[in-house]
C-alpha positions in Angstrom: -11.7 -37.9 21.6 -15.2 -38.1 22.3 -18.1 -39.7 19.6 -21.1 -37.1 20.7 -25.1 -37.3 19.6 -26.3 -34.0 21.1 -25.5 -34.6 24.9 -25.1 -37.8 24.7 -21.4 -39.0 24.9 -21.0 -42.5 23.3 -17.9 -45.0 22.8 -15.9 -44.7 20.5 -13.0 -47.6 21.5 -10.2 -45.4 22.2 -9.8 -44.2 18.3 -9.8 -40.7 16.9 -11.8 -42.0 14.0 -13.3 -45.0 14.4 -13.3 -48.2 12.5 -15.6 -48.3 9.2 -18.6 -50.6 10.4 -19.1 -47.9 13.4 -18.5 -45.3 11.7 -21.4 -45.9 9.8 -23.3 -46.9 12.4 -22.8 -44.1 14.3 -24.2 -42.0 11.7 -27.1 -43.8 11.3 -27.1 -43.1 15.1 -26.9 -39.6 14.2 -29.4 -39.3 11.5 -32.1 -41.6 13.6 -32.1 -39.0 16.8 -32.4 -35.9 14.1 -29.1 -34.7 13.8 -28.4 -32.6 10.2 -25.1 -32.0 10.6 -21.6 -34.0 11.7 -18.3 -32.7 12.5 -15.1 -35.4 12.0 -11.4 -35.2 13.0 -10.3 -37.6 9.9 -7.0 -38.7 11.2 -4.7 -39.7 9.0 -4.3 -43.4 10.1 -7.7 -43.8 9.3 -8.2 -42.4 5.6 -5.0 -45.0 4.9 -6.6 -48.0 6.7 -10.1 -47.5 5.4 -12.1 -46.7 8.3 -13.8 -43.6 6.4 -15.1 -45.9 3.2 -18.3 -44.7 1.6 -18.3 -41.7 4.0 -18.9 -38.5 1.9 -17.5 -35.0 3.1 -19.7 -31.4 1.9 -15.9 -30.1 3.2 -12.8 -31.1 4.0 -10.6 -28.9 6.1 -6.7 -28.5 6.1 -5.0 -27.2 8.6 -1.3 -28.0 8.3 1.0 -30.8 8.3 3.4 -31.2 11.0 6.2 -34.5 12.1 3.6 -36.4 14.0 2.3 -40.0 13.4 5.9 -41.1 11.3 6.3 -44.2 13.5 3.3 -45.3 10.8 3.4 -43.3 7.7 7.3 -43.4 7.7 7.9 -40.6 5.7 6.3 -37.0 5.3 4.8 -37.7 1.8 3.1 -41.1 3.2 1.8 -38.8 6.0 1.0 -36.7 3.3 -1.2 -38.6 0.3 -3.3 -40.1 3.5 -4.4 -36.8 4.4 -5.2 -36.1 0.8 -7.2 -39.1 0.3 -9.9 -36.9 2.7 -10.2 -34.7 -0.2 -10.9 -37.4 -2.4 -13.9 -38.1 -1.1 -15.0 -33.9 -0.4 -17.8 -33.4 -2.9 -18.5 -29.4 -2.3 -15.5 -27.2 -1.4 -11.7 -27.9 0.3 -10.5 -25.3 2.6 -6.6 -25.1 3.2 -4.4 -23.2 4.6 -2.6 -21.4 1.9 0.7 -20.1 4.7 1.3 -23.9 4.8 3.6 -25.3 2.1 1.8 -29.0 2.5 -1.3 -27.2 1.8 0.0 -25.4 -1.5 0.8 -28.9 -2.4 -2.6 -30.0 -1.6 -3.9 -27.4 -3.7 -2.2 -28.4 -7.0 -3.2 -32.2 -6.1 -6.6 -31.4 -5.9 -6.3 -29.0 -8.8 -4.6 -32.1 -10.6 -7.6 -35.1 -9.5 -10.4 -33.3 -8.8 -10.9 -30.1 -11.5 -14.5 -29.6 -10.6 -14.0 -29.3 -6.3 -14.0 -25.8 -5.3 -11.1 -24.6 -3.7 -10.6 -22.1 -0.4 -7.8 -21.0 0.7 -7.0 -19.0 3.9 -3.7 -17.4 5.8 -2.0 -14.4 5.5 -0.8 -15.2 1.8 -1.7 -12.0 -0.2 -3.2 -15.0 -2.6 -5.5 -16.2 -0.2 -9.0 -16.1 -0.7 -9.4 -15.1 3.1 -6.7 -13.2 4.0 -6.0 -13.1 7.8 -4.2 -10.0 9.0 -3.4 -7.7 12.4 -3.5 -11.2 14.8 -3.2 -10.0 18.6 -2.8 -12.6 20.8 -2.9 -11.2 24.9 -3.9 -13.4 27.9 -7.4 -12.3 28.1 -7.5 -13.7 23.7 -6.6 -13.3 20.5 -8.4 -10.7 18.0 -7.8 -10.7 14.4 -8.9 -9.1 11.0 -10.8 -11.5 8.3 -11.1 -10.2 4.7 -12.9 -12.1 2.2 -13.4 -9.8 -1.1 -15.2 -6.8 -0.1 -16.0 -8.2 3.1 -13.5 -7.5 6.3 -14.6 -8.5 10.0 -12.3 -8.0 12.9 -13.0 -10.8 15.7 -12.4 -12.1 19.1 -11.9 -15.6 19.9 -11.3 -16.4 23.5 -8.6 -18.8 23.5 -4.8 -18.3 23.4 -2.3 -18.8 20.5 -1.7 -17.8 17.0 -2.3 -21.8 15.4 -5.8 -21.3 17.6 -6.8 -18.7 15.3 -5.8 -20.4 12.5 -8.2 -23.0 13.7 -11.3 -20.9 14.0 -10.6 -19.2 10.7 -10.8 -22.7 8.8 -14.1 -23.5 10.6 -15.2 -20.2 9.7 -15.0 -20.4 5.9 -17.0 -23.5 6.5 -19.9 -21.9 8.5 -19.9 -18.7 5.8 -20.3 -21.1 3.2 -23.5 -23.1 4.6 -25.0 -19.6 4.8 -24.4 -18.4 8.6 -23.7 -14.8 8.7 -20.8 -13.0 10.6 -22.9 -11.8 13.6 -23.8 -15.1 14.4 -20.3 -16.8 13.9 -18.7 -13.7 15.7 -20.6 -14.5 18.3 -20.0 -18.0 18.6 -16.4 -17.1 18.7 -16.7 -14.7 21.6 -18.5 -17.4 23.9 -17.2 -20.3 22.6 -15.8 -22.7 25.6 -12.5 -23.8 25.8 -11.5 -26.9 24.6 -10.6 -29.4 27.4 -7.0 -29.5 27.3 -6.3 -27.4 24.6 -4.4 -24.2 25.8 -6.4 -24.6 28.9 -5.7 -22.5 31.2 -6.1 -23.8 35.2 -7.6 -21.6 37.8 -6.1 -21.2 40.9 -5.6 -18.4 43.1 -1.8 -18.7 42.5 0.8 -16.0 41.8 1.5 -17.4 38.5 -0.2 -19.3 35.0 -0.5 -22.9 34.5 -1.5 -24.2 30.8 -2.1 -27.5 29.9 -2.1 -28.3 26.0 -2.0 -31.6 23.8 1.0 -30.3 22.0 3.0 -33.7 21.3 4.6 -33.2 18.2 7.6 -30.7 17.4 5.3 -28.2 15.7 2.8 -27.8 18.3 5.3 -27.5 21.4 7.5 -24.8 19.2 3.6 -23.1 18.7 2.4 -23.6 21.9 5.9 -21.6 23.9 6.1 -19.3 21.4 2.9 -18.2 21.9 3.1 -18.0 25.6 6.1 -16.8 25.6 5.1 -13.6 24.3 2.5 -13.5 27.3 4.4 -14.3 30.0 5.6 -11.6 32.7 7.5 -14.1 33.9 9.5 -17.5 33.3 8.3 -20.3 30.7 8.8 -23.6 32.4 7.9 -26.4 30.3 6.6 -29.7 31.6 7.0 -32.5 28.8 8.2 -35.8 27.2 7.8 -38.0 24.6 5.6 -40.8 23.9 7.0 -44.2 23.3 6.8 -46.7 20.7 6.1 -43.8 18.6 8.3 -42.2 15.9 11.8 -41.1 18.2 13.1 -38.4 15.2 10.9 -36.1 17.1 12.4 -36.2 20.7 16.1 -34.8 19.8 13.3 -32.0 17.8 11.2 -31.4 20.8 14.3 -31.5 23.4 15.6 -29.0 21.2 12.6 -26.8 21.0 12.0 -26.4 25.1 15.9 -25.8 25.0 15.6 -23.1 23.1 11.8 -21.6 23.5 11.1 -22.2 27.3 13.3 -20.6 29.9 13.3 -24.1 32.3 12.6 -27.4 31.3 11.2 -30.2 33.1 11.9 -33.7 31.1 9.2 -36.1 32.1 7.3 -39.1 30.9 3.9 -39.3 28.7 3.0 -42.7 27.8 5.9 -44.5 27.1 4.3 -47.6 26.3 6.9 -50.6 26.4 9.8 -48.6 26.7 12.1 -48.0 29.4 11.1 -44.1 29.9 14.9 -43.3 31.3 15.8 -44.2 27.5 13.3 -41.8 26.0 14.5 -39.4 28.6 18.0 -39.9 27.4 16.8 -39.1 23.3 15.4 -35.6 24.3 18.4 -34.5 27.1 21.2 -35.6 24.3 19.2 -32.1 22.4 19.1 -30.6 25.4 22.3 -30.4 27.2 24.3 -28.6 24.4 22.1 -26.1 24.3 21.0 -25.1 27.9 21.6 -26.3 31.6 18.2 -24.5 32.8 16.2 -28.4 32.7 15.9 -31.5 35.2 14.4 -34.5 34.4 11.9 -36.7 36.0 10.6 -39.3 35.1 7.1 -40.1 37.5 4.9 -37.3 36.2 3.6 -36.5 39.3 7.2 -36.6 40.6 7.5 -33.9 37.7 4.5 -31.7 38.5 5.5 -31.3 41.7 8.9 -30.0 41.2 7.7 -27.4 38.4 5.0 -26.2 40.7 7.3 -25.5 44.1 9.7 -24.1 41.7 7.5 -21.7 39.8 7.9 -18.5 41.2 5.5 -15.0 40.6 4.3 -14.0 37.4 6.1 -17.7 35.7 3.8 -19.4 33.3 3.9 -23.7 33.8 3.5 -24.9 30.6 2.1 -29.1 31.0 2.3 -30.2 27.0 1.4 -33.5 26.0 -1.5 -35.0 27.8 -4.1 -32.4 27.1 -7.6 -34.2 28.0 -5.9 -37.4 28.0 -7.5 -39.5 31.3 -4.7 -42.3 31.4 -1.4 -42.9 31.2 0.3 -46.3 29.9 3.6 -47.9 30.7 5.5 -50.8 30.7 3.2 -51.4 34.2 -0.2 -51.1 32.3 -2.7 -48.3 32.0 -3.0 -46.0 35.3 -5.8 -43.2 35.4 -3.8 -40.0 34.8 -5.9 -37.1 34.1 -3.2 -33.8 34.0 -5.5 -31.0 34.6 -6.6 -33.2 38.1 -3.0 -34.0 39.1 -2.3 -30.3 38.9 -4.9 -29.3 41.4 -4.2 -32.2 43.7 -0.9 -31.5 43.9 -1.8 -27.7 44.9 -3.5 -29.1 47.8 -1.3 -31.5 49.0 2.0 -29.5 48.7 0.0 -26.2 50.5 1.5 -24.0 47.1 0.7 -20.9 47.8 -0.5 -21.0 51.4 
């Protein structure tokens, strides 16, 4: 993740959110070069470890709450009240997502704490106050009716995957209350860029797809091949692994998910840390291997891209999850400059695929 003033890219030390003292001082940042307005991913680490002190949200957005980050939390209501705290500080409206039962929770917490925030809900929950309906999700997008009270829009959004709209449909409660009307935020939509390394889709002039997506948690790799699985023509093969001192109840979860979800699995490393990545390899085959024999398993990730891209055959869809926009990876040997989307492509060219 990226700190941003306008165009200008700053450092922000390798944290999603940073540490309180810079925080603050790059807001000040902010406000001193004219900025009205600032955007924050609030991770959850860093609401429990202080780093968002005397920071005041207009709105707090909640999306879901998914097995990730357990390693420090511990347990799924940990996880859970230092999310919350980001309401805690909200002073003009919450928006959650109503289809997710953390979120209902969240509701009757705020309901509980903070009587006077104003709550808005969202998902395809008749009880919603913005009820999603008729989501189409197709290679070329995804299109989906909004309905707010009297008001119903039907938009595009040009990225793929159902949890994508579900995305954009959180931001957009947020725009629609600050005033911004629907031909403007419909139109954002439509020309909106994709998101490095989030469903992003690599252009080559190949006979078949490659995606690469940040999906590293159970959740977001079940997401992710559903959702192209429903697009594909061809074969899902699924290019992953898990990261490693970091919670291991989700590799048995994830191995079981590519067992199940893509049609070929490639079992590969993603920043395991100090471990030895044969081990973590071993936690996601032992889910694996009773349930399919359509996987191999490689540990060099380069070693990996290289067999799923010789094996892909026409109208297949390569699926790399894990390392997104990521630009290193670390190991037992120390940080290496690993960007996926880079590898991919250089790969291409030196195995002559397709030519």
């Amino acid at each position: 993740m990226d700190n941003q003033i306008g165009d200008a890219v700053l450092d922000n030390k390798g944290r999603t959110t940073s540490e309180s003292r810079d925080t603050q001082a790059f807001i000040a940042e902010a406000v001193a070069a004219g900025c009205s307005d600032l955007v924050m991913e609030a991770s959850s680490q860093a609401l429990d470890l202080d780093r968002l002190t005397d920071v005041h949200f207009d709105y707090a957005l909640f999306t879901n709450l998914t097995q990730d980050h357990l390693d420090y939390h511990k347990t799924f209501e940990a996880y859970f009240e230092a999310k919350a705290r980001l309401f805690d500080q909200t002073e003009k409206a919450a928006i959650i997502n109503r289809d997710d039962p953390w979120g209902r929770k969240l509701i009757n917490r705020i309901r509980e704490r903070h009587p006077k925030l104003k709550i808005i809900t969202y998902g395809e929950d008749p009880a919603a106050d913005y009820r999603l309906s008729a989501v189409d999700c197709t290679t070329g997008g995804s299109t989906f009716t909004l309905q707010a009270g009297d008001e119903k829009e039907t938009i595009f959004l040009d990225v793929l995957g159902r949890f994508m709209v579900y995305n954009a449909v959180g931001t957009i409660i947020a725009a629609r209350e600050q005033g911004i009307d629907w031909a403007a935020i419909k139109a954002a939509l439509a020309d909106a860029p994709v998101v490095e390394g989030r469903m992003e889709r690599i252009k080559t002039n190949l006979d078949f797809d490659i995606v690469v997506d940040y999906a590293h948690t159970p959740d977001a790799l079940e997401n992710l091949l559903k959702t192209v699985k429903e697009l594909a023509r061809g074969r899902v093969i699924a290019v992953f692994g898990c990261g490693g001192d970091r919670d291991h109840g989700k590799r048995p979860l994830m191995g079981a998910i590519a067992a199940k979800e893509a049609d070929f699995s490639v079992l590969t490393s993603d920043n395991s840390r100090s471990e030895d990545p044969e081990a973590i390899l071993d936690d996601i085959e032992a889910a694996v291997r009773p349930i399919t024999d359509q996987y191999t398993r490689i540990a060099d990730r380069r070693e990996a891209t290289v067999y799923a891209l010789t094996h892909a055959r026409k109208d297949d869809v390569v699926i790399f999850a894990g390392k997104g926009h990521e630009k290193t990876e670390t190991s037992r040997n120390g940080v290496r400059p690993y960007y996926e989307k880079a590898v991919i492509l250089d790969v291409i060219e030196q195995e002559k695929i397709g030519k």
